[in-house]
Residue frames as a rotation matrix with the C-alpha (Angstrom) as fourth column:
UNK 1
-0.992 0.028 -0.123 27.20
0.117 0.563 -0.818 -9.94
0.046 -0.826 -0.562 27.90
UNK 2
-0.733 0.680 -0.014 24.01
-0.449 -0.500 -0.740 -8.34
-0.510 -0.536 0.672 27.85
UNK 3
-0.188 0.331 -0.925 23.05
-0.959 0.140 0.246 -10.46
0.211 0.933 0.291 24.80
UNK 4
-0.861 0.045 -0.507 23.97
0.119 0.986 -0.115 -13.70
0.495 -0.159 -0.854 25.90
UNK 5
-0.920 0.386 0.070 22.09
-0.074 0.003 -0.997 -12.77
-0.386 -0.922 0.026 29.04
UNK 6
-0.157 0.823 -0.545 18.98
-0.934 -0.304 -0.190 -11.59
-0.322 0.479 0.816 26.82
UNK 7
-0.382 0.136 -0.914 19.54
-0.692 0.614 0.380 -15.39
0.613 0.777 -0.140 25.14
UNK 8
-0.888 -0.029 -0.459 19.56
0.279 0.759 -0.588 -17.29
0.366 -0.650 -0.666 28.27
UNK 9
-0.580 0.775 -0.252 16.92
0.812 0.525 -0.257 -16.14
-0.067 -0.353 -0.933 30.13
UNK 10
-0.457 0.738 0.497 14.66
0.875 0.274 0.398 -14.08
0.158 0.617 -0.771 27.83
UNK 11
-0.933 0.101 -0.346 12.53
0.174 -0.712 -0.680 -11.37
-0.315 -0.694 0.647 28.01
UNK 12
-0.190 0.972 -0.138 9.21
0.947 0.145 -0.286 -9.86
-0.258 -0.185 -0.948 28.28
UNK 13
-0.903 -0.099 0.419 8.13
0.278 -0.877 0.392 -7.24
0.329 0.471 0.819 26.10
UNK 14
-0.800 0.381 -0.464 6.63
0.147 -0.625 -0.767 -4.46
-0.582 -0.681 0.444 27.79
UNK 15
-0.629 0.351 0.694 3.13
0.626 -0.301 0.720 -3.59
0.461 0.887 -0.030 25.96
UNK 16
-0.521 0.684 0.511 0.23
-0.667 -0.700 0.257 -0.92
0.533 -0.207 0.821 26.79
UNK 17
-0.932 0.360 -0.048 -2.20
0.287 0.650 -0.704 -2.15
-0.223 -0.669 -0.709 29.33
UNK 18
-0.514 0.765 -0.388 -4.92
-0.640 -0.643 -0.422 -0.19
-0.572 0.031 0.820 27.57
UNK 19
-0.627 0.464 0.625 -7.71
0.543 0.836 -0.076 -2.38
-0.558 0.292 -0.777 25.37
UNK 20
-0.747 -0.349 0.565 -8.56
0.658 -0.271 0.702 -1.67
-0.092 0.897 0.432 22.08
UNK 21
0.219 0.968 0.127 -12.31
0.755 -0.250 0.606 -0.85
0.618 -0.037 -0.785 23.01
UNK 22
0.071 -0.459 -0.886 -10.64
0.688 -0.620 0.376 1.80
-0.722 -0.636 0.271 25.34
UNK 23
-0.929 -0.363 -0.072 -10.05
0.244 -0.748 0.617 4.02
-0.278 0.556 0.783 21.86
UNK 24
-0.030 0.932 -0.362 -12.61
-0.506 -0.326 -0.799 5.78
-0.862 0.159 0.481 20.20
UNK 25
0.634 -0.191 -0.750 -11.29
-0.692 0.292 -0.660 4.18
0.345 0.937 0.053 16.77
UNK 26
0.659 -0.504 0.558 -9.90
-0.009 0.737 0.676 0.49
-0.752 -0.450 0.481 17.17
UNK 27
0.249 -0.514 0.821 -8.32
0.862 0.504 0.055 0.85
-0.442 0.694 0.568 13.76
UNK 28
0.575 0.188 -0.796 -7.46
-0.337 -0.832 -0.440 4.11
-0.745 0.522 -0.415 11.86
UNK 29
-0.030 -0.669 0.743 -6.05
0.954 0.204 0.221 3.11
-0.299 0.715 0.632 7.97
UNK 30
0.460 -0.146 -0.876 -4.30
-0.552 -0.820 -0.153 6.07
-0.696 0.554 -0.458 5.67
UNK 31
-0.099 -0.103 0.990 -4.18
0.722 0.677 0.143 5.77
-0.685 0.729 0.007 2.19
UNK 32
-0.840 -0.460 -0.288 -3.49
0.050 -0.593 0.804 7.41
-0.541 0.660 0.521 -0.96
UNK 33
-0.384 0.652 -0.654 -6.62
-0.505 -0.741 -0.442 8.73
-0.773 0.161 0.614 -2.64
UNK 34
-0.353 0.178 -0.919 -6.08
-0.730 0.562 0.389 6.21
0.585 0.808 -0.069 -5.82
UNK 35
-0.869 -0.069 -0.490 -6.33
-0.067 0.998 -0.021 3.32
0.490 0.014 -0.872 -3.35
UNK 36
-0.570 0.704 0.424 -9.36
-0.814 -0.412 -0.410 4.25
-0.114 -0.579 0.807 -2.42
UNK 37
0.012 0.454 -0.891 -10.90
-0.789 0.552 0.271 1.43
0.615 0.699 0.365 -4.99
UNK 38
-0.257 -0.506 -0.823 -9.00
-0.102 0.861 -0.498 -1.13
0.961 -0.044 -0.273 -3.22
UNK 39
-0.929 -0.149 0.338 -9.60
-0.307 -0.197 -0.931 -0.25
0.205 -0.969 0.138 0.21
UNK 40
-0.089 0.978 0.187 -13.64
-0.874 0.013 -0.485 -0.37
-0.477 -0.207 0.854 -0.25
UNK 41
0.371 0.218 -0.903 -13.31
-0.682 0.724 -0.105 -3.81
0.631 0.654 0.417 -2.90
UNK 42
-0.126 -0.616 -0.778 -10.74
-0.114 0.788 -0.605 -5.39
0.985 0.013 -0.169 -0.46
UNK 43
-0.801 -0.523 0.291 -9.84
-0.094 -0.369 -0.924 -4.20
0.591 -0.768 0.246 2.83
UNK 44
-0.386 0.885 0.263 -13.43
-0.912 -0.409 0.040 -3.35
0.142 -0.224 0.964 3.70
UNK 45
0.578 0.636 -0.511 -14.97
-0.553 0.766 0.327 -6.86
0.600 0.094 0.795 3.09
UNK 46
-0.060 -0.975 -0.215 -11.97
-0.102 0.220 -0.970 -8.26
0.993 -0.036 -0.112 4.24
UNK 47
-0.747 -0.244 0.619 -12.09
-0.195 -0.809 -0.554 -6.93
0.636 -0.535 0.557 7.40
UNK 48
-0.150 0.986 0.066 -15.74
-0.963 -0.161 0.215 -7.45
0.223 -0.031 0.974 7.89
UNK 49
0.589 0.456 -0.667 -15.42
-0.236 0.886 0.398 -11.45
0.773 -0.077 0.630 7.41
UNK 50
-0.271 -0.801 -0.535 -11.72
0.362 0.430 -0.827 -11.78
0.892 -0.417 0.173 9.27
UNK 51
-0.965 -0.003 -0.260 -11.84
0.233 -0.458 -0.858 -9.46
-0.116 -0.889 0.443 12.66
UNK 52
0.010 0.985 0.170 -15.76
0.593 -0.143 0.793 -8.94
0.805 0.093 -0.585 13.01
UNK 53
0.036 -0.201 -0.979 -14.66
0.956 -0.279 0.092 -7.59
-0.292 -0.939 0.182 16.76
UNK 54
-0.808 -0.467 -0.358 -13.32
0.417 -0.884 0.212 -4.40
-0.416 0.022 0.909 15.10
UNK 55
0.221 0.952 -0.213 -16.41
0.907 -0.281 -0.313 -2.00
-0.357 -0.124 -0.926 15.40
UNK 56
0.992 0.046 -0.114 -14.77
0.012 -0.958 -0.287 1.60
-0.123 0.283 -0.951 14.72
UNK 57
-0.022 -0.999 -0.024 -12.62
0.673 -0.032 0.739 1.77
-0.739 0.000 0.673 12.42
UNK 58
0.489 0.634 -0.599 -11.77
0.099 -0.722 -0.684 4.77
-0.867 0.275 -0.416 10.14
UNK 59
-0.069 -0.673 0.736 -10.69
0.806 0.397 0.439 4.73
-0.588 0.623 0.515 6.83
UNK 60
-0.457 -0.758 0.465 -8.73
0.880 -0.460 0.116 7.66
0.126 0.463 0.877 5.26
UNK 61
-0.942 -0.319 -0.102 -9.69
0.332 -0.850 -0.408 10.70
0.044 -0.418 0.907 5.00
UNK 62
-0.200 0.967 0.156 -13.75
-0.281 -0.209 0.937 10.39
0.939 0.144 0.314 4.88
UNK 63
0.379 0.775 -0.506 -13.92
0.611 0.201 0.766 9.59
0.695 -0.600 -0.397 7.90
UNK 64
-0.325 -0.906 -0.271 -12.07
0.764 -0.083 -0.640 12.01
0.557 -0.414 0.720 9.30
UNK 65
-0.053 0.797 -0.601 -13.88
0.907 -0.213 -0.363 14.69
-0.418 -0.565 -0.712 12.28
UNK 66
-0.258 -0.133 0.957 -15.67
0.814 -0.563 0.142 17.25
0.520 0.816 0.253 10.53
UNK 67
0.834 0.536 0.131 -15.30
0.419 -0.770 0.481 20.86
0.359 -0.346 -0.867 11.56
UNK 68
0.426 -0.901 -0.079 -11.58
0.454 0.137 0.881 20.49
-0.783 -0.411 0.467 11.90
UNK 69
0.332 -0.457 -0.825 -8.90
-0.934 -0.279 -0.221 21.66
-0.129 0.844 -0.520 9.91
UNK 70
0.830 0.397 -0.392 -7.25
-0.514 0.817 -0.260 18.70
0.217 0.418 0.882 8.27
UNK 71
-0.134 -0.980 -0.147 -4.17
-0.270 0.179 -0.946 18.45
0.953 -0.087 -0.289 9.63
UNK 72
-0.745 0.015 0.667 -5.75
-0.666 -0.068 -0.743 18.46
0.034 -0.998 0.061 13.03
UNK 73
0.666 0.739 -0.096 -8.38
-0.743 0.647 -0.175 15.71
-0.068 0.188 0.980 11.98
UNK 74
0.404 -0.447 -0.798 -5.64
-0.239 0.790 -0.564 13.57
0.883 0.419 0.212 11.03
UNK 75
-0.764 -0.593 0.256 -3.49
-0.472 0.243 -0.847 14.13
0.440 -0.768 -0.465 14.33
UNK 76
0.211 0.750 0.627 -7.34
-0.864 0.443 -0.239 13.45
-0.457 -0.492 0.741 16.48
UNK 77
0.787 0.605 -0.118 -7.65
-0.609 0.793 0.012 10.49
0.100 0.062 0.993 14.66
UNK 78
0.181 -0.836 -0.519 -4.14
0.088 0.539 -0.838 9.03
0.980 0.106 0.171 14.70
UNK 79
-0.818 -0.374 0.437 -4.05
-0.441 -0.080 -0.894 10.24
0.370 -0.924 -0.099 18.72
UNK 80
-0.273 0.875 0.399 -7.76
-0.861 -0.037 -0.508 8.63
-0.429 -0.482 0.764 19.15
UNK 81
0.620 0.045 -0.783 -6.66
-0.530 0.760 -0.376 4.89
0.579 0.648 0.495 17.44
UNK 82
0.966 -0.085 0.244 -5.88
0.009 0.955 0.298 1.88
-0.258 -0.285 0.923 18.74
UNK 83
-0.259 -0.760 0.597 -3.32
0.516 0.413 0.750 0.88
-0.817 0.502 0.285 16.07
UNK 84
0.534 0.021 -0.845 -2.90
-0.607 -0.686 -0.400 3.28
-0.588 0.727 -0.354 12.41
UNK 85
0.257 -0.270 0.928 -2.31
0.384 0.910 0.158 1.00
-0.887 0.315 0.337 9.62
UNK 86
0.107 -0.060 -0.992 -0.80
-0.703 -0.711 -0.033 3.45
-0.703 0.701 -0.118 6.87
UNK 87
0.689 0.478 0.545 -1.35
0.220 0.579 -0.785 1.92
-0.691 0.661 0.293 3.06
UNK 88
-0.131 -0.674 -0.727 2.05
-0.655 -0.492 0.574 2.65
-0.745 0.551 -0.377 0.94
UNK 89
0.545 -0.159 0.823 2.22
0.772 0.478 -0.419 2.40
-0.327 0.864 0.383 -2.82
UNK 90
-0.428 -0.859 0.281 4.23
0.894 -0.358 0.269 3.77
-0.130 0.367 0.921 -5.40
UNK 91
0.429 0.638 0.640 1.17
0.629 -0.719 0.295 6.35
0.648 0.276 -0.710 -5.75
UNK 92
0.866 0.497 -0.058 1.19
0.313 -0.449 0.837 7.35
0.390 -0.743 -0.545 -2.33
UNK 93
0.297 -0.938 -0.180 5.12
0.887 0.202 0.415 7.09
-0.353 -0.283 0.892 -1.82
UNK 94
-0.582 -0.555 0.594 5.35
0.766 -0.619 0.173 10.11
0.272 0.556 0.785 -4.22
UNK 95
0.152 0.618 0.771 2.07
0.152 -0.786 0.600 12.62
0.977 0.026 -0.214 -2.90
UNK 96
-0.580 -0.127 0.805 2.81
-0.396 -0.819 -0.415 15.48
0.712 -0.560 0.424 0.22
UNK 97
-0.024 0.716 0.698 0.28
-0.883 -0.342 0.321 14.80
0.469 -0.608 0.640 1.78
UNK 98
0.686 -0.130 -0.716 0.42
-0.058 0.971 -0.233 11.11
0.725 0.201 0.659 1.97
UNK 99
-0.169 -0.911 -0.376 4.25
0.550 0.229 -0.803 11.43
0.818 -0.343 0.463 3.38
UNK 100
-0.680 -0.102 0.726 3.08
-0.384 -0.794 -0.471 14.39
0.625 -0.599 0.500 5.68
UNK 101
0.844 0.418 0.335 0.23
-0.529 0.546 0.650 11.63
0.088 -0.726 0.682 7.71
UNK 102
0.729 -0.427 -0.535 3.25
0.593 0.784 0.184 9.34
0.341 -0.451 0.825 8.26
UNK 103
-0.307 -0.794 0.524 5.17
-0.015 -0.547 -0.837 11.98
0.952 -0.265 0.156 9.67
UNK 104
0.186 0.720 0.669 2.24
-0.924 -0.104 0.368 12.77
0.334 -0.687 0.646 11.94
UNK 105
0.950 0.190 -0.249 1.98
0.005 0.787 0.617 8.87
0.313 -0.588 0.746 12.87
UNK 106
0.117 -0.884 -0.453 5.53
0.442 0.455 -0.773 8.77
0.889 -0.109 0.444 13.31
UNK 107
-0.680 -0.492 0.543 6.03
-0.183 -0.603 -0.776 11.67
0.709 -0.628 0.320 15.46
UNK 108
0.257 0.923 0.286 2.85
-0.703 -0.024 0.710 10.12
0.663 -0.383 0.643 17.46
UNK 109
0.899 -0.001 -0.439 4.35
0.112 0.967 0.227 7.18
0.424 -0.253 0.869 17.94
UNK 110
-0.522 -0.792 0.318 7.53
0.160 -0.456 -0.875 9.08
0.838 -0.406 0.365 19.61
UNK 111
-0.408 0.396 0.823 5.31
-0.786 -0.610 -0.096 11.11
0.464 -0.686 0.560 21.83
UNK 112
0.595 0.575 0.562 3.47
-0.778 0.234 0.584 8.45
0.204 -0.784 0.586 23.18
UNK 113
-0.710 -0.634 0.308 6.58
-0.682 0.728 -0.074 5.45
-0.177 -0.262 -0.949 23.14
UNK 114
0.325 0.459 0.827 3.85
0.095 0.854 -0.511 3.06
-0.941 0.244 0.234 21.66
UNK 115
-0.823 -0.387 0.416 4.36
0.193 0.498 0.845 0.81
-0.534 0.776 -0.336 18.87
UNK 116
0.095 0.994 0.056 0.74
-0.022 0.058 -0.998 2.03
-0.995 0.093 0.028 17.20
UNK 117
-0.174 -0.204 -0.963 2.06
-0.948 -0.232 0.220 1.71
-0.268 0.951 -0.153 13.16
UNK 118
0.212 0.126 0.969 1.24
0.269 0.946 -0.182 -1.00
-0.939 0.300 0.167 11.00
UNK 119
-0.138 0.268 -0.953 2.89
-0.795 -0.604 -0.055 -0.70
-0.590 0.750 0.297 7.41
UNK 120
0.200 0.355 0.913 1.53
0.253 0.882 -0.398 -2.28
-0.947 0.311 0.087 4.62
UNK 121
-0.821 -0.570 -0.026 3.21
-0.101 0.100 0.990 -2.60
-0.561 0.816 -0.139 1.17
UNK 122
0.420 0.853 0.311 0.36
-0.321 0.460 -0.828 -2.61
-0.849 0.248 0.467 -1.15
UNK 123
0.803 -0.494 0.334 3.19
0.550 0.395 -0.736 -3.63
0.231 0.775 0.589 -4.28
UNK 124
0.203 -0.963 -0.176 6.63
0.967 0.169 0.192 -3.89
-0.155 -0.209 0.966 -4.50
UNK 125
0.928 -0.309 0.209 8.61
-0.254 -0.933 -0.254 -0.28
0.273 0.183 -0.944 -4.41
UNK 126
0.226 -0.967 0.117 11.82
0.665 0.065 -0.744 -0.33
0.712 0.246 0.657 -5.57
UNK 127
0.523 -0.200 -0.828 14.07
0.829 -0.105 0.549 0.83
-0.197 -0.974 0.111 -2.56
UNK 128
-0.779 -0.522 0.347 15.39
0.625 -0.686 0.372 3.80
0.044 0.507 0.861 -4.34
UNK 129
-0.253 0.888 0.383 11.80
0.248 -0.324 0.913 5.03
0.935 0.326 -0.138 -4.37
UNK 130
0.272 0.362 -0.891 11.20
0.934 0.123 0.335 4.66
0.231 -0.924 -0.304 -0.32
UNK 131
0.585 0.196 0.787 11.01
-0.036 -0.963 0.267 7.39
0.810 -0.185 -0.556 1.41
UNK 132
-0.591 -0.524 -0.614 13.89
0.374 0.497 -0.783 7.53
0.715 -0.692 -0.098 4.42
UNK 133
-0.340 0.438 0.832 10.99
-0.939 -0.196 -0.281 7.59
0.040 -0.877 0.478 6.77
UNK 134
0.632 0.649 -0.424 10.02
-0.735 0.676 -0.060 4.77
0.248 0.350 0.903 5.36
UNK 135
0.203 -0.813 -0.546 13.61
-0.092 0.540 -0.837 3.23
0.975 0.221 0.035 5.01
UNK 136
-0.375 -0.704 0.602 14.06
-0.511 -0.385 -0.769 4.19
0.773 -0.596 -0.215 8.69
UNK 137
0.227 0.726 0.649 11.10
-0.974 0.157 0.166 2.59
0.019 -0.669 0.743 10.05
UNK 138
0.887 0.251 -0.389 11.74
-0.297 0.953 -0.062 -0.71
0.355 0.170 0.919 8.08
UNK 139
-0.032 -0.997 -0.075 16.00
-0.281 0.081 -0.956 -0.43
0.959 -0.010 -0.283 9.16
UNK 140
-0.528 -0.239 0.815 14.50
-0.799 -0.187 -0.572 -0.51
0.289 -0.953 -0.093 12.79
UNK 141
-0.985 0.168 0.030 13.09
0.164 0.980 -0.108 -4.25
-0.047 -0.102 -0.994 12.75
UNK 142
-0.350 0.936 -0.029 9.59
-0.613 -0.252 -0.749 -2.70
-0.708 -0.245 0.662 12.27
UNK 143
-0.702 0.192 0.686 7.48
0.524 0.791 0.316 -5.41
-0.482 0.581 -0.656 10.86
UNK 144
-0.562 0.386 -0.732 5.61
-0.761 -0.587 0.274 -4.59
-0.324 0.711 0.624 7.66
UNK 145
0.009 0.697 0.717 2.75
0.291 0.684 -0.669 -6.69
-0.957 0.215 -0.197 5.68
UNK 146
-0.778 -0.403 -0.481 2.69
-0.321 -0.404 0.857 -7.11
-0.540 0.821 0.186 2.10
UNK 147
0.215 0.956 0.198 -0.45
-0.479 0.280 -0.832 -7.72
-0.851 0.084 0.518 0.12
UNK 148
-0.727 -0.666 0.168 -0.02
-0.366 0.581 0.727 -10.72
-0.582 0.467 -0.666 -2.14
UNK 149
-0.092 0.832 -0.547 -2.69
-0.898 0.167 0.406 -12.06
0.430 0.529 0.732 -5.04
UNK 150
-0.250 0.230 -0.941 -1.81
0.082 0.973 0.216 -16.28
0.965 -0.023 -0.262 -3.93
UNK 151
0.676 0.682 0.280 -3.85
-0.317 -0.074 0.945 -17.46
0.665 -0.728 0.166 -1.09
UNK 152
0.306 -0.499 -0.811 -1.00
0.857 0.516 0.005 -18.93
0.415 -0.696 0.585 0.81
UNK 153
-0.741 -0.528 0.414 0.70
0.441 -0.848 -0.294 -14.96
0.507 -0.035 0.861 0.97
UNK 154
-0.175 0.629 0.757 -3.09
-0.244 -0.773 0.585 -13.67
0.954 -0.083 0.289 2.06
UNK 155
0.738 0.568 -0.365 -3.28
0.175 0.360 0.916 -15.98
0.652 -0.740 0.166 4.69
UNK 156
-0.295 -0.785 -0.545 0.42
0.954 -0.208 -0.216 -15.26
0.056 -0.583 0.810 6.37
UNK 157
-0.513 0.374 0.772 -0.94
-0.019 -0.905 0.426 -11.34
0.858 0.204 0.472 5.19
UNK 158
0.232 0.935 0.270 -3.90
-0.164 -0.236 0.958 -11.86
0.959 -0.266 0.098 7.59
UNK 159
0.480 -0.118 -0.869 -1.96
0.637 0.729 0.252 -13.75
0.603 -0.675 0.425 10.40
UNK 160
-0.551 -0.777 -0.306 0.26
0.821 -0.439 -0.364 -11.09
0.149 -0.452 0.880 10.97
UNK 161
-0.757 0.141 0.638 -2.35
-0.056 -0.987 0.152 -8.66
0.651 0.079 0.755 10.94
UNK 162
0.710 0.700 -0.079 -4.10
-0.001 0.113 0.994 -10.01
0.704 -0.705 0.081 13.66
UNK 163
0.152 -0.770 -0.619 -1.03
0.825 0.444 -0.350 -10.24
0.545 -0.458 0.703 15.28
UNK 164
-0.575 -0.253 0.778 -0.20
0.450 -0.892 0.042 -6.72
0.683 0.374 0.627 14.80
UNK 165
-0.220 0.934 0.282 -3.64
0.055 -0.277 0.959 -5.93
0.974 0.226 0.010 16.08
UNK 166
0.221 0.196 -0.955 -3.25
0.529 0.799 0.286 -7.49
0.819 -0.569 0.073 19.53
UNK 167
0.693 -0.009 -0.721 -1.30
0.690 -0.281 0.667 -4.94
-0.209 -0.960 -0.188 21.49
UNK 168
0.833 -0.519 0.193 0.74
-0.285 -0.701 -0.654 -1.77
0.474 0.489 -0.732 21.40
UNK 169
0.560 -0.647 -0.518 4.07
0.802 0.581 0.140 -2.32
0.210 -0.494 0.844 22.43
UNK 170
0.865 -0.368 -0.341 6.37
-0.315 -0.927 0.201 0.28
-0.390 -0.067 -0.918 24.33
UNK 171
0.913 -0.402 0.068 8.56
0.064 -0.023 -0.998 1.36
0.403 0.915 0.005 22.45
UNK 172
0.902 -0.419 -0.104 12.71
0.251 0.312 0.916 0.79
-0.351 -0.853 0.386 23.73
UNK 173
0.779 -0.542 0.314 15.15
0.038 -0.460 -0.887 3.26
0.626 0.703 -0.338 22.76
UNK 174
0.611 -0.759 0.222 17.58
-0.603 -0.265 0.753 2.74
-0.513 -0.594 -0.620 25.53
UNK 175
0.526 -0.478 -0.704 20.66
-0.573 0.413 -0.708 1.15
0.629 0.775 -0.057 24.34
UNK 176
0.860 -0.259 -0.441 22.24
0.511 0.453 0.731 -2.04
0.011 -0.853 0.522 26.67
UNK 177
0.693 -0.700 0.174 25.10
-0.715 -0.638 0.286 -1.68
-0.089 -0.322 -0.942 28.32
């Protein structure tokens, strides 16, 4: 019943009333050390021509606050971000550290009940390979973004990441009745 009801007349998803300029960091990306290349050739320009709006954003672990330890730099910056846009490849799918900042964003994104995760696929990873944090996020309808070479794939790529970009949503773990 509670479905139908949901079909007929709809709902409104709850989101954060905060505004992005409200964070100290409107964006925070993590990323595996190899993709560093990519991040500063792609992302970076990218970024620069598509969302000019986004003033502070920090990418990986150089910008992270110095005088910290690094585990606590990561949590500051993942608790002091808009939206955390974590970068998975097969690199990063396999290195400690890597898996141990999406813990951190996960368990952030518990504590505060906001949607604040964006993942992005940078190439295919065989589902045997995923991590079941990974597997768990994507099992729970969490949309993901995949980075594609043809321009039709960059532009759906870019749509949804403005999308993405737009508002946190709270997060709804009750179950209907």
């Amino acid at each position: 019943m509670f479905l139908l009801k949901l079909a007929i007349l709809g709902y409104d998803e709850i989101t954060e009333d905060a505004d992005p300029s409200d964070y100290q960091y409107q964006l925070n990306i993590m990323f595996h050390d190899d993709d560093a290349e990519w991040v500063n050739e792609n992302l970076k320009p990218a970024l620069e021509e598509r969302m000019p709006h986004l003033q502070n954003i920090a990418f990986g672990d150089e910008d992270l606050h110095l005088g910290m330890y690094y585990v606590n730099a990561v949590y500051y910056n993942l608790d002091n971000s808009f939206k955390t846009a974590l970068l998975i490849g097969n690199k990063s799918v396999d290195d400690a550290w890597f898996m141990t900042k999406l813990r951190m964003a996960v368990e952030h994104m518990n504590d505060t009940k906001l949607d604040k995760i964006i993942l992005i696929f940078l190439e295919d990873i065989h589902e045997a390979n995923l991590p079941y944090l990974v597997r768990l996020l994507l099992s729970k309808n969490k949309p993901y973004l995949l980075v594609t070479e043809d321009e039709d794939g960059q532009e759906l790529f870019w749509a949804q990441f403005e999308k993405e970009m737009r508002a946190n949503k709270v997060i709804n773990s009750v179950i209907p009745i």
